[in-house]
C-alpha positions in Angstrom: 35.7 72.6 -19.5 36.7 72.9 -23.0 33.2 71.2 -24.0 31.3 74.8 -22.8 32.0 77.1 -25.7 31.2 74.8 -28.8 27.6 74.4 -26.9 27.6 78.5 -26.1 28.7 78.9 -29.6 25.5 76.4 -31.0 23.1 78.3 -28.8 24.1 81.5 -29.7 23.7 80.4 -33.5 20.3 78.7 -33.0 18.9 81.9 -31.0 20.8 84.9 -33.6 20.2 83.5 -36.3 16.5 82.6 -36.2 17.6 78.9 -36.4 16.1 78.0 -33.0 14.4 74.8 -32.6 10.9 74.6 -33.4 8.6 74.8 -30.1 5.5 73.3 -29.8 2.2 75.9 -29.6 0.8 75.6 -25.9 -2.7 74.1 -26.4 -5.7 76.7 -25.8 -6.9 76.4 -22.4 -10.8 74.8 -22.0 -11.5 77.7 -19.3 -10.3 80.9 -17.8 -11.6 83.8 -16.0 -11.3 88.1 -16.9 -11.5 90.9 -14.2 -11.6 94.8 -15.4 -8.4 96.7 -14.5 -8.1 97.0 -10.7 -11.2 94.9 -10.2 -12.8 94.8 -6.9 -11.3 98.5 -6.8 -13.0 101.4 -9.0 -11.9 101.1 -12.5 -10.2 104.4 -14.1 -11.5 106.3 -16.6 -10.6 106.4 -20.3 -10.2 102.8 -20.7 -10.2 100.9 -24.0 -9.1 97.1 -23.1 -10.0 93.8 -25.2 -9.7 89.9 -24.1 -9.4 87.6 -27.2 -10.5 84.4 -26.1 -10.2 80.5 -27.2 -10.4 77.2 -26.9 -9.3 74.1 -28.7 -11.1 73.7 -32.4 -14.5 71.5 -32.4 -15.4 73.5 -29.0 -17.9 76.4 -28.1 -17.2 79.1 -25.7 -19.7 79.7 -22.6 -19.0 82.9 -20.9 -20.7 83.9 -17.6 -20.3 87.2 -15.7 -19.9 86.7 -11.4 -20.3 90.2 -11.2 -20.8 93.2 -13.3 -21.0 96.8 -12.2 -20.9 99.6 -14.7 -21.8 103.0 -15.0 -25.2 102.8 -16.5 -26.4 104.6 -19.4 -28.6 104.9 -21.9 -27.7 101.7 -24.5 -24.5 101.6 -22.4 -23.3 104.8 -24.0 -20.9 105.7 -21.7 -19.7 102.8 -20.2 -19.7 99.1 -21.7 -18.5 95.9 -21.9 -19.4 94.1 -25.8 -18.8 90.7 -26.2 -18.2 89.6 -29.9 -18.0 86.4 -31.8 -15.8 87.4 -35.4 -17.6 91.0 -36.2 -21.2 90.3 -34.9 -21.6 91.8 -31.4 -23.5 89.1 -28.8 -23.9 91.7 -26.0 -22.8 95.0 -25.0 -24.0 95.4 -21.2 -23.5 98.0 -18.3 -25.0 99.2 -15.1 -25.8 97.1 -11.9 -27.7 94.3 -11.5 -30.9 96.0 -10.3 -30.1 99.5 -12.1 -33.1 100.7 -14.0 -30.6 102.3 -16.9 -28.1 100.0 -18.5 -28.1 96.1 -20.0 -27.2 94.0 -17.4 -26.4 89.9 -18.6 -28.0 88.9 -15.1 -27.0 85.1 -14.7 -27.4 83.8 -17.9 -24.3 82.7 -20.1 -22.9 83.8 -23.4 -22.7 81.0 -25.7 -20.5 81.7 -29.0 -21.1 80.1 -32.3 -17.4 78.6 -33.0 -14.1 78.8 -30.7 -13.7 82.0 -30.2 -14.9 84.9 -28.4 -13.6 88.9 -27.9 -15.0 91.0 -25.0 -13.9 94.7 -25.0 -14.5 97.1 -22.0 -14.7 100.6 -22.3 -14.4 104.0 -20.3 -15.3 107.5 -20.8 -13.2 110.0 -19.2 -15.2 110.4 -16.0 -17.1 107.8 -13.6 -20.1 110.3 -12.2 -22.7 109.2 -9.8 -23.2 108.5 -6.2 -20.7 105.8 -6.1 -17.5 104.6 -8.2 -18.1 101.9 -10.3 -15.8 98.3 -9.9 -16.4 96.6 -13.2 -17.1 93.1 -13.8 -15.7 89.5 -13.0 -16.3 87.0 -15.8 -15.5 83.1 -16.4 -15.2 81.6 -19.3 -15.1 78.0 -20.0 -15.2 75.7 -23.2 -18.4 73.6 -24.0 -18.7 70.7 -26.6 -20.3 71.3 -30.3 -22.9 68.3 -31.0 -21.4 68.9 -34.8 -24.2 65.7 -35.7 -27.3 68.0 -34.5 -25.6 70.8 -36.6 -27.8 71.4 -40.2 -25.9 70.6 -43.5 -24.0 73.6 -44.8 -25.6 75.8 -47.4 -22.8 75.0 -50.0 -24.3 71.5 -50.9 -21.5 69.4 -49.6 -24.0 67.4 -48.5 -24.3 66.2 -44.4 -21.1 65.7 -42.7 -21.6 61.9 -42.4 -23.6 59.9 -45.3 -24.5 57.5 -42.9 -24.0 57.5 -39.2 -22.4 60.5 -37.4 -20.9 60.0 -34.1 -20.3 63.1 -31.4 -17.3 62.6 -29.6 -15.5 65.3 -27.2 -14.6 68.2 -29.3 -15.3 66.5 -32.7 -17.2 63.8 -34.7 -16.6 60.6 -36.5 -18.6 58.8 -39.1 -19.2 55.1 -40.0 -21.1 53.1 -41.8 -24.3 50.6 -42.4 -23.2 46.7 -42.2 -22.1 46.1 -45.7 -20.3 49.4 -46.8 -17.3 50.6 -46.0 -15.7 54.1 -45.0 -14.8 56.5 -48.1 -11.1 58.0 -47.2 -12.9 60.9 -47.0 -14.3 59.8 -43.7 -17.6 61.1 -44.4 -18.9 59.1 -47.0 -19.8 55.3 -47.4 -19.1 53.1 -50.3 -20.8 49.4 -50.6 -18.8 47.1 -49.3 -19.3 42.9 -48.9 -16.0 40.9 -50.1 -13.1 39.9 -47.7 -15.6 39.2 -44.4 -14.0 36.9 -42.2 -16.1 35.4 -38.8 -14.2 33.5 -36.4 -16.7 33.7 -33.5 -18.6 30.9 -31.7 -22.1 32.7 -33.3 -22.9 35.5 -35.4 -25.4 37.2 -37.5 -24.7 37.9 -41.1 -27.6 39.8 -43.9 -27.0 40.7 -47.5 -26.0 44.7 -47.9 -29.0 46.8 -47.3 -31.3 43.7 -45.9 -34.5 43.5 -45.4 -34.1 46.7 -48.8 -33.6 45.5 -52.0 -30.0 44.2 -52.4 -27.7 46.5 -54.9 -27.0 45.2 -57.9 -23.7 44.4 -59.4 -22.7 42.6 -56.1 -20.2 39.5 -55.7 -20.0 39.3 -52.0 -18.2 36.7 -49.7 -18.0 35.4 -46.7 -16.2 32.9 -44.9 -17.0 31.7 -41.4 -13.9 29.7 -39.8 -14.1 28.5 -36.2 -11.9 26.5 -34.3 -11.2 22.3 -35.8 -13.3 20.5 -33.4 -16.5 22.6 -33.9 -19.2 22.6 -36.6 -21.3 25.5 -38.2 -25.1 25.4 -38.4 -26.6 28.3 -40.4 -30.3 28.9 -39.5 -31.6 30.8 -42.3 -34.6 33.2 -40.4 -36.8 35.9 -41.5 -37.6 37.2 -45.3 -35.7 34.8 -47.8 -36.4 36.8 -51.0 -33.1 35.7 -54.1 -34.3 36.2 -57.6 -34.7 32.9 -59.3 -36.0 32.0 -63.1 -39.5 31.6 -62.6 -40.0 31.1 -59.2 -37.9 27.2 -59.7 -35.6 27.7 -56.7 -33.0 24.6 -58.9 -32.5 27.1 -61.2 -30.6 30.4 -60.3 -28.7 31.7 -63.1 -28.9 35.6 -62.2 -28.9 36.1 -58.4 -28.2 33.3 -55.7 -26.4 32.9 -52.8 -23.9 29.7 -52.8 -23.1 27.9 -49.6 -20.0 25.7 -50.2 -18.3 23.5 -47.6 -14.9 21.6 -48.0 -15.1 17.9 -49.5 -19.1 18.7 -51.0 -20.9 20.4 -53.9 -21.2 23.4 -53.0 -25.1 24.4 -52.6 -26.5 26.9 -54.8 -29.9 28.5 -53.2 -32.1 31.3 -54.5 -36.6 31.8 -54.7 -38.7 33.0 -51.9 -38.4 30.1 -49.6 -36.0 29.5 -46.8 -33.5 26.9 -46.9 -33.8 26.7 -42.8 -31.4 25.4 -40.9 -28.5 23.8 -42.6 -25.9 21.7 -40.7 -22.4 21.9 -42.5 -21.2 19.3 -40.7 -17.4 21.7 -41.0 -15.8 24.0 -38.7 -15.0 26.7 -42.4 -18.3 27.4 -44.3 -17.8 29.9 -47.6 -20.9 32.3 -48.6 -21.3 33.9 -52.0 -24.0 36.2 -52.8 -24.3 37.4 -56.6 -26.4 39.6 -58.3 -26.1 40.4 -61.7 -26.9 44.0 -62.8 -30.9 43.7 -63.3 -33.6 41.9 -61.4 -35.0 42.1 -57.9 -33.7 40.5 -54.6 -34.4 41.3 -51.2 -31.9 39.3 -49.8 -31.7 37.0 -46.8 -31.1 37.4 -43.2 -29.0 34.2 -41.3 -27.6 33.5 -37.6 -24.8 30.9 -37.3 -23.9 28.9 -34.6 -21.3 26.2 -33.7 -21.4 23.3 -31.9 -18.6 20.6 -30.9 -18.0 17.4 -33.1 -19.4 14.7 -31.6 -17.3 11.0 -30.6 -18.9 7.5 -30.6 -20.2 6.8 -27.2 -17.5 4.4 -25.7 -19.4 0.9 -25.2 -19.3 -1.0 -21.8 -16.1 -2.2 -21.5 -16.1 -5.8 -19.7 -14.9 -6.0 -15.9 -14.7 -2.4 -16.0 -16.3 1.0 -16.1 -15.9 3.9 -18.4 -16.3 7.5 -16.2 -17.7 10.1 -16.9 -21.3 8.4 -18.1 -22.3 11.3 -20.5 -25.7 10.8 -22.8 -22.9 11.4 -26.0 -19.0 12.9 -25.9 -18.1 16.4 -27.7 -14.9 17.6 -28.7 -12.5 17.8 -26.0 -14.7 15.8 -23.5 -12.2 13.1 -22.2 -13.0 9.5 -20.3 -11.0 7.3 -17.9 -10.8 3.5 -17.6 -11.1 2.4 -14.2 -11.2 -1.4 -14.1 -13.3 -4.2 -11.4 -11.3 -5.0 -8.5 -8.9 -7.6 -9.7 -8.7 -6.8 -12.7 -5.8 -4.3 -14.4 -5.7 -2.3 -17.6 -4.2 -3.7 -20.7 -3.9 -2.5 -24.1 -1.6 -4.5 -26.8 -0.9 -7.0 -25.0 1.0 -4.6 -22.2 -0.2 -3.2 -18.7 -0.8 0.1 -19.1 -0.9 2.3 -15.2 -4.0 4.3 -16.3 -5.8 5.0 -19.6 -7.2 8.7 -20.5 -8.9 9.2 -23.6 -9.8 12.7 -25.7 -12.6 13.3 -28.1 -10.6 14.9 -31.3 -11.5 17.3 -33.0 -12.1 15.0 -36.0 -15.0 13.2 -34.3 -12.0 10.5 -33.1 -10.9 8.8 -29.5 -7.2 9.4 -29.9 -6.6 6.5 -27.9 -9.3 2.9 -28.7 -10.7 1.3 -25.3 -8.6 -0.7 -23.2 -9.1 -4.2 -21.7 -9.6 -5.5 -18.7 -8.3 -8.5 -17.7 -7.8 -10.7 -14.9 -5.1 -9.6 -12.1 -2.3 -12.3 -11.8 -0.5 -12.7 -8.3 2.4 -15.0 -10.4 3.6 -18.4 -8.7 3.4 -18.3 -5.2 6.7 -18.8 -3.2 8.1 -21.7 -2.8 7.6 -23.4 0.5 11.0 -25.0 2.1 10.0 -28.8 2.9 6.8 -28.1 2.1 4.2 -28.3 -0.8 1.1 -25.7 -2.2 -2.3 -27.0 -3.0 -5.0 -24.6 -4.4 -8.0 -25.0 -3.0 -10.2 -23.0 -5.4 -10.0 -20.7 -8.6 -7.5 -21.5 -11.5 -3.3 -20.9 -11.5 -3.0 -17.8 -9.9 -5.6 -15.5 -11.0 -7.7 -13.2 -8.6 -9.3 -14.9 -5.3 -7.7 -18.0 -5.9 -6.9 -19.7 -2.7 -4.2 -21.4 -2.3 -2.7 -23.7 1.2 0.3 -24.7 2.4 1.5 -27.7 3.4 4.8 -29.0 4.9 6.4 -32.5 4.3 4.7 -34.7 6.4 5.6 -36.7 8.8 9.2 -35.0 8.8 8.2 -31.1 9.0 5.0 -29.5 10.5 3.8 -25.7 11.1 3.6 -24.2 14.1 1.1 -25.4 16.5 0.1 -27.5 13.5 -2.2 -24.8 11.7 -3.8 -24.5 8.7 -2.9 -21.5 6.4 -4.3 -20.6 3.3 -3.3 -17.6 1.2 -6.0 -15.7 -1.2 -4.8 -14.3 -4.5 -5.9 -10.1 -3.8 -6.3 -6.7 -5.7 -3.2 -6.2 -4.4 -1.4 -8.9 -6.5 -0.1 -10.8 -3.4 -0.6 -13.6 -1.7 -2.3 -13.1 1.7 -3.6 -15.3 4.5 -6.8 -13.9 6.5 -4.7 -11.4 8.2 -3.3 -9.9 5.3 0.1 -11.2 5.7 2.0 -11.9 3.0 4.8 -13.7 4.4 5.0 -17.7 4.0 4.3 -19.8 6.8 7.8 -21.8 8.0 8.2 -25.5 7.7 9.3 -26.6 11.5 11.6 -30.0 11.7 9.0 -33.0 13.7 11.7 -33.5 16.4 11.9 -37.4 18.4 9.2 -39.0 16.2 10.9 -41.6 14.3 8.3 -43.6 11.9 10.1 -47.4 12.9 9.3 -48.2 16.2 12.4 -50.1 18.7 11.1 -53.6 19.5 11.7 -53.7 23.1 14.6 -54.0 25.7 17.8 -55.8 24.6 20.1 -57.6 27.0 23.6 -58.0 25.5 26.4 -55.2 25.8 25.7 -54.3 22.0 22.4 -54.3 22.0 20.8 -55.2 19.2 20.6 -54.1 15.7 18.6 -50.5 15.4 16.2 -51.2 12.4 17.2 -48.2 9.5 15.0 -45.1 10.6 14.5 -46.2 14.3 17.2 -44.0 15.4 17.3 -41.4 12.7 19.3 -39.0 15.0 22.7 -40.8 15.0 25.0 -39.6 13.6 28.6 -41.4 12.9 32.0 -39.3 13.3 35.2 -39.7 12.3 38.1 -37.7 14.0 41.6 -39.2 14.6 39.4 -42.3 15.9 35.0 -43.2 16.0 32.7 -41.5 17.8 28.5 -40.5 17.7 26.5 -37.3 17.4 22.8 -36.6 17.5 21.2 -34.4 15.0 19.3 -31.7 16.7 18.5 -29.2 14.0 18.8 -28.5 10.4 22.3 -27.0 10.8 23.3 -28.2 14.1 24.8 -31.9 15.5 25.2 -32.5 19.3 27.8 -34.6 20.7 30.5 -35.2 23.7 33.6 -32.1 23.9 36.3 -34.7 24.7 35.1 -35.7 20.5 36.7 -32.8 19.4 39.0 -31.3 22.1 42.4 -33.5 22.6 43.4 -34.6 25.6 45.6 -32.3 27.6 46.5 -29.9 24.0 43.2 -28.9 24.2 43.1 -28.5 20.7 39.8 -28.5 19.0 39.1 -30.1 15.9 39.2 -28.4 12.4 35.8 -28.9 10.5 37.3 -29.9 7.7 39.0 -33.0 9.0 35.5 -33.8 10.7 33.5 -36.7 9.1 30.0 -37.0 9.9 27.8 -39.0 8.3 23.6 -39.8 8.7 20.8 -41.6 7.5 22.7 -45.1 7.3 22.9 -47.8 10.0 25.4 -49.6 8.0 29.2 -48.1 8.0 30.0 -49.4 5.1 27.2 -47.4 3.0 28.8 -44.5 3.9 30.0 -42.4 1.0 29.6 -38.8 -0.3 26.3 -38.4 -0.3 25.8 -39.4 3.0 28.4 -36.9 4.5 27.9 -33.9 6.4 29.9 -30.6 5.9 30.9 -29.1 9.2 30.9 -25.7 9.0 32.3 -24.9 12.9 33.0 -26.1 16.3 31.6 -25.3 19.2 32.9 -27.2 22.5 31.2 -25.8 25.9 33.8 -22.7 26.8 34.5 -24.1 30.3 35.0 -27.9 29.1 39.2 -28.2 30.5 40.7 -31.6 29.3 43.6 -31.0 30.0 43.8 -33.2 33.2 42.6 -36.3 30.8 39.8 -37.1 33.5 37.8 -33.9 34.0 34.6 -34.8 31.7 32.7 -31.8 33.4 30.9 -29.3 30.8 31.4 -32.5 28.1 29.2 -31.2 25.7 29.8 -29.8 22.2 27.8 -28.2 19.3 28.7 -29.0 15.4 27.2 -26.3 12.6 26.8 -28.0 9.2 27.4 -25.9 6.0 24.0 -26.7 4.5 20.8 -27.4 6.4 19.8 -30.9 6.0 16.6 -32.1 4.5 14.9 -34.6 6.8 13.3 -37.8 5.7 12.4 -41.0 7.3 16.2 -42.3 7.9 17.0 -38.8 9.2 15.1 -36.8 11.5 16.3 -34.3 14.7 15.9 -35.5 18.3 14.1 -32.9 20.1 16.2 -30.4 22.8 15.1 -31.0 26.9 11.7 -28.7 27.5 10.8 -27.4 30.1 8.9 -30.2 32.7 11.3 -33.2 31.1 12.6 -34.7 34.0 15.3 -36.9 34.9 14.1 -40.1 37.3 15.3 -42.6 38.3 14.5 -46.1 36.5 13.4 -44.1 33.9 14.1 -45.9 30.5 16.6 -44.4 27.6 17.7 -45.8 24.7 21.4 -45.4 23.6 23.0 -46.1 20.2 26.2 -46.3 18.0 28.7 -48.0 16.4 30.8 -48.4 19.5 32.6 -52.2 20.9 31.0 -55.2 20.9 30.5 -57.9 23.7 33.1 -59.2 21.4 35.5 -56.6 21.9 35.5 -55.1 18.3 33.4 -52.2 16.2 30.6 -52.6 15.2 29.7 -52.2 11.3 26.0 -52.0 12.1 23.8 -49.5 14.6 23.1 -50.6 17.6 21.1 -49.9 20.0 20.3 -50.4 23.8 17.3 -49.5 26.7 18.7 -48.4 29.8 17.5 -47.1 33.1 18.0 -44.2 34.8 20.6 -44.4 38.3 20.4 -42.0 40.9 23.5 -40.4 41.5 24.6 -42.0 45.5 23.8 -45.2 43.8 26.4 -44.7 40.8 29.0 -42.8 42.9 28.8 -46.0 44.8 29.6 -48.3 42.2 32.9 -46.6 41.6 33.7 -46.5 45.5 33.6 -50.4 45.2 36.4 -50.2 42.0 39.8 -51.8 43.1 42.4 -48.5 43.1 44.2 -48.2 40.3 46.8 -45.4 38.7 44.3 -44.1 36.7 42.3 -41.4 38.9 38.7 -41.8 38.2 36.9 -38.7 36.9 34.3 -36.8 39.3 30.9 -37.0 39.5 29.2 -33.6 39.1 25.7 -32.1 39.0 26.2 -31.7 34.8 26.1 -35.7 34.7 23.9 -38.3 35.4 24.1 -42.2 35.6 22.2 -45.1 33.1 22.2 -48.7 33.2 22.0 -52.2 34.9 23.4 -53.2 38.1 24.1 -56.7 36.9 26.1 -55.0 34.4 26.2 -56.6 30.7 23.9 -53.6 29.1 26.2 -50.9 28.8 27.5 -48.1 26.4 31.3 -48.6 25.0 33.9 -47.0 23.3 32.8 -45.5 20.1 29.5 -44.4 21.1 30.4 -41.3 23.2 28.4 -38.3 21.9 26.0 -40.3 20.8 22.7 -39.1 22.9 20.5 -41.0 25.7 16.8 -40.5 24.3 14.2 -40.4 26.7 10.4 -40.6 25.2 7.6 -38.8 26.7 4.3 -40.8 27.1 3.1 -40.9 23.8 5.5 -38.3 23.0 8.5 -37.9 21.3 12.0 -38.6 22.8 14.4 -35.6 23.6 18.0 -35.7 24.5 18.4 -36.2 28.0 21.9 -36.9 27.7 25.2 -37.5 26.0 27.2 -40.7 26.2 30.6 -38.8 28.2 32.6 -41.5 30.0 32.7 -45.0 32.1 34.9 -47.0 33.5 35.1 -50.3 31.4 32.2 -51.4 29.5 29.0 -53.6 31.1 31.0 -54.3 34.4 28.6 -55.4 37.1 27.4 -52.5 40.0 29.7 -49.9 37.7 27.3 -47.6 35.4 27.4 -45.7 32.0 27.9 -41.8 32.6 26.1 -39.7 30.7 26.2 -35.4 30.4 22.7 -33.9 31.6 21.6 -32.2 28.6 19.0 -29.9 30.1 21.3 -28.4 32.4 22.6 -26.4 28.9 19.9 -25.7 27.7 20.6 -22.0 27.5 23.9 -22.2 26.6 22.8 -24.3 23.0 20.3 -21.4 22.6 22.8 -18.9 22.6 25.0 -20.6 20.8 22.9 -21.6 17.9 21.6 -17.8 18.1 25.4 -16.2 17.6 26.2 -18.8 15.0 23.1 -17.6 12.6 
């Protein structure tokens, strides 16, 4: 608490020493209100009271008395209330409102001269008559002076404004005529007309004292500067009066106004006749008015106006259209590019996304026109085993069509259509139903383009002429085998090709050699071989017995999808309705044994009818027993050839396939050369697996593989 004293101590010096701070005078009130002593009651005798009253300077006083009752008198002798302004006495009134003695106020109001006001109320010693008197209730309030209406002072200062006086609350201000300017004096005006800056849109602008003679001696200027982007027009209106030698308006050496705009001679006018309307053609416009100290000049009178710079109207643009369409462009107007359908913006030798332009305020586009040129949908795709045509426009601009075809005879579309594909706004390739995705090439299955000549009797058969049987395929694994080309990526062939015997080991694809497209063994080479890429025997094939050839039916995935030609083409899969009857004709190929005994080099081939199955399971009951078992015959197999024997299928041409042809069809596989029991022997038959009872199972396979 040690911080108390020092503080008591400062007060205490402050207040003792008549160093206290400085307090700001209350302001006088602008109204109040006066009773007499012990107003409503009877007022005592012998009074002698005075109310000073005021109110803030440049104010009147206005006093009005609610009530007054005094003791009348003659000239209010007795009792009286004066009210005074200074020493001159307004009132002095007494008695009642009614009384027939006395000066009553009644309901009019006191009005003082200045700001102040004194009202004195006085007593005798007694208050006689035939009631006591209460005195008087008063309100005062202040009022504001109109000091303009007020007459100049008698001392010859002259009025309190020279030119234009102004009442405000409690005061005045003064200002002056267009041209002068405000003394420091604040009363009086001086001529004023350099230094005048005008930055608005429009304006009016005269010569000091216009349409009056101008004041001589004058060098006035003034400078209108609007916003770049907009010019001044001056339009020069009413008198025109500028004191020139002799009336020649080209010659002003005294007086003359001089109009001068940036980059030009500055102009130079004076005489009696208006210059009218003068377009600058510049957003800052300098005026100079000069008169010399003789001579007569009324001046001129002028309204100024702006308007915004005006841009080239954009021409038509080719293959496009320039929005907004306005009858001519102004500063700040802008305009958009939108080009024809098909076509795209381009500027430099670049797309551009959109183009915007804006009128500057030098009269300039701030970006030139653009072009429109023709959309390009680039190079269509490529179509696998197939070609493109166009039908109509030129490379690949904007609606030109275009079709695809696949290589025939070896690939076709589905259900053999037609599509075309249009060039759109859109910059793709679409067909009529908008889609943009390429049609797909389909392998022509069964349809080889050399026809077989007819049946062949010996146990080789006959050569195949090259392409006649552009299925076969030719393997190699641990010994000879065939295969028939069913798909791009897929071979079909016998199990017991790639399973051994009893291991049940399957074949590696690598030590697989499969090889197409030649009839001739020894033109096969590495450009003729087939990658295999997996194996796929049927799941419940079991060789482990070395007679079970049930489920003999295997799938072979290349690495790369073959291309199909005339020497190589697919056989086609069982559909559904293909059926298996009896003394139906197949043909068989491969490079399997010989009547001779031996392998042949070359393809052959053979035509061999179809054996119901009591028939072949007869023609092994008639076999001679020996200590090989012979393998069943189940549903999954089906019998082929001549009873006579001689025609038959050999070793070496298991999983090659038994190719059925539908009336003017193509052929499918119906089977797959599996087993026999020798080769040709008479009432003994080829066994083939039935093709279409897996039909599924090669789906599903192919499917998983993908």
């Amino acid at each position: 608490m040690a911080w108390i004293y020092p503080v008591i101590w400062l007060l205490c010096v402050y207040e003792c020493w008549g160093l206290a701070i400085p307090r700001t005078p209350p302001e006088a009130p602008l109204h109040g209100q006066l009773q007499s002593p012990l107003y409503p009651q009877p007022y005592p005798a012998s009074l002698s009271e005075q109310w000073d009253l005021s109110v803030p300077e440049g104010y009147r006083i206005k006093l009005t008395f609610l009530h007054l009752d005094v003791e009348s008198s003659q000239d209010c002798y007795y009792d009286s209330v004066t009210v005074m302004y200074k020493r001159k006495v307004l009132g002095k009134f007494c008695g009642q409102k009614n009384s027939i003695e006395g000066q009553h106020p009644g309901n009019e109001p006191i009005l003082s001269p200045g700001n102040q006001l004194a009202v004195v109320f006085q007593t005798d010693d007694s208050n006689a008559g035939p009631h006591q008197n209460i005195g008087f209730s008063a309100f005062y309030q202040a009022i504001d002076v109109d000091e303009c209406a007020l007459p100049e002072p008698d001392d010859d200062s002259g009025p309190l404004c020279s030119q234009i006086c102004h009442n405000t609350l409690g005061s005045y201000m003064c200002s002056c005529h267009h041209g002068y300017e405000l003394r420091p004096d604040q009363r009086t005006c001086d001529l004023h007309c350099g230094g005048g800056l005008f930055s608005e849109p429009e304006g009016v602008m005269s010569s000091p004292g216009y349409p009056q003679p101008s004041p001589h001696g004058l060098a006035c200027q003034y400078h209108i500067s609007v916003e770049p982007g907009f010019i001044v027009t001056l339009n020069f209106t009413g008198l025109f009066h500028i004191e020139s030698l002799e009336g020649d308006s080209q010659n002003c050496p005294f007086h003359w106004l001089q109009v001068s705009v940036p980059g030009k001679d500055p102009m130079k006018l004076c005489g009696q006749k208006s210059p009218g309307v003068i377009r600058t053609q510049s957003h800052s416009v300098e005026l100079a008015y000069h008169t010399d100290q003789q001579g007569l000049s009324f001046g001129w009178h002028l309204q100024y106006s702006t308007q915004r710079v005006q841009c080239e109207s954009p021409n038509g643009i080719a293959n496009g259209k320039v929005t907004p369409n306005l009858p001519q462009y102004l500063y700040r107007d802008y305009i958009s590019v939108l080009c024809d359908v098909g076509y795209k913006l381009m500027m430099g030798g670049e797309e551009i996304p959109s183009y915007f332009s804006t009128c500057q305020n030098d009269g300039q586009w701030h970006i030139p026109l653009p072009e429109c040129h023709m959309i390009d949908c680039g190079n269509p795709i490529a179509l696998l085993n197939g070609k493109i045509s166009f039908l109509s426009g030129t490379e690949n601009k904007y609606l030109s069509v275009i079709q695809y075809h696949c290589n025939d005879p070896y690939y076709s579309l589905a259900n053999g259509a037609i599509v075309n594909y249009t060039c759109t706004a859109g910059r793709r390739w679409k067909d009529h139903q908008s889609n943009y995705i390429i049609p797909t090439c389909f392998p022509v299955c069964g349809r080889p383009q050399v026809t077989l000549s007819g049946h062949q009797r010996v146990l080789g058969g006959a050569d195949a002429p090259a392409g006649a049987v552009p299925w076969q395929v030719y393997l190699k694994i641990h010994g000879f085998g065939g295969a028939s080309v069913i798909g791009d990526q897929w071979l079909l062939t016998a199990a017991h090709n790639v399973v051994q015997i009893k291991t049940k080991v399957v074949a590696n694809a690598e030590e697989i050699e499969a090889y197409v497209g030649k009839n001739d063994v020894r033109e096969n080479n590495a450009t003729s071989r087939l990658w295999i890429a997996s194996v796929h025997p049927h799941p419940h094939y079991d060789s482990s017995s070395g007679h079970n050839f049930n489920n003999d039916i295997a799938l072979l995935k290349l690495r790369e999808p073959i291309t199909f030609n005339k020497f190589v083409m697919p056989l086609c899969l069982p559909a559904e309705g293909d059926k298996y009857e009896s003394g139906k004709i197949g043909v068989v190929s491969g490079f399997g044994r010989t009547d001779q005994n031996t392998l042949s080099e070359t393809l052959k081939y053979v035509e061999l009818p179809l054996v119901d199955q009591s028939t072949c399971r007869k023609g092994f009951d008639t076999l001679e027993k020996t200590d090989k078992p012979i393998p069943d015959l189940t549903d999954n197999m089906f019998c082929a050839g001549f009873s006579m024997g001689g025609k038959d299928t050999c070793g070496g041409d298991s999983g090659g396939a038994f190719a059925i042809r539908q009336p003017d069809g193509p052929y499918w596989a119906a089977g797959i050369v599996s087993w026999g029991i020798g080769c040709g022997k008479r009432g003994v038959y080829g066994v083939y697996t039935r093709v279409n009872n897996y039909s599924d199972w090669i789906k599903k396979t192919m499917k998983a593989a993908e």
